[in-house]
N, C-alpha and C positions, 0 to 999 in steps of 0.2 A: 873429606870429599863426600858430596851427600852423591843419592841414587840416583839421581839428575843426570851428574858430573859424570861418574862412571858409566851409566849408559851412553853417554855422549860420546866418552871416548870410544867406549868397542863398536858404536853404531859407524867413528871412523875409521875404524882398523877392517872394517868387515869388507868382504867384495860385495860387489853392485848386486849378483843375483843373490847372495843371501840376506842382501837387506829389502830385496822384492819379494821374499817368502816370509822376513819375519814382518816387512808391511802387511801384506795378506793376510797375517795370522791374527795380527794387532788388531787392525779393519775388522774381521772380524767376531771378535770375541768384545771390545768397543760399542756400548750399545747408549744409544742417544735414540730415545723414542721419539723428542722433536725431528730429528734428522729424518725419518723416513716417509717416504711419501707413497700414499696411497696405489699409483700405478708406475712407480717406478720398476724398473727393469733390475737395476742394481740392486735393490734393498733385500736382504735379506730377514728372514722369516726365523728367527733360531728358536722359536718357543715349537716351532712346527718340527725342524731339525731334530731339536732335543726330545720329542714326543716319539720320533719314528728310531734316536736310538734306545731309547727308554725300551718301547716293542722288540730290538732286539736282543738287547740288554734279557728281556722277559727268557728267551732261549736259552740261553748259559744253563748249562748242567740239566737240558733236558735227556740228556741220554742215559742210555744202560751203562751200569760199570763193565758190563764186561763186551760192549758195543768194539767192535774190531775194526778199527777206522779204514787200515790197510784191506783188510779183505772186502770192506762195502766198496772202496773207490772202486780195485779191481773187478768188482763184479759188475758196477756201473759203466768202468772203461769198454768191458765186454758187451754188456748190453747195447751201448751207444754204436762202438764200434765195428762190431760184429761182422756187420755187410759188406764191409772193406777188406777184412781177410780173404 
């Protein structure tokens, strides 16, 4: 059975809303540069996409090792919420 085949099958077995998100996903990741048109609404932009995860891709491991996640949230939570007490 080639990969055809068997995608065929599970794409019958699957329910309606899981084959609207793996449409979604396919659509997207699918790129035909004829297909896009200048001021369409639809089209997506993935070089733009993949530029602003790249930026935060850049963050990863900018912290201190011994950076205290729990104690920053709570001192933010207090800061924010402070005037509500």
């Amino acid at each position: 059975m080639s990969t055809l085949e068997k995608t065929i099958v599970l794409l019958q077995e699957m329910p309606e809303q899981s084959l609207e998100s793996l449409y979604d996903f396919i659509r997207s990741i699918w790129l035909h540069p004829d297909s896009k048109t200048k001021h369409s609404e639809n089209s997506v932009d993935i070089s733009e996409s993949m530029e602003g995860f790249r930026v935060l891709q850049s963050f990863a491991g900018t912290l201190p090792a011994d950076f205290d996640y729990k104690k920053e949230l709570d001192e933010m939570r207090e800061e924010k919420y402070a005037r509500f007490n």
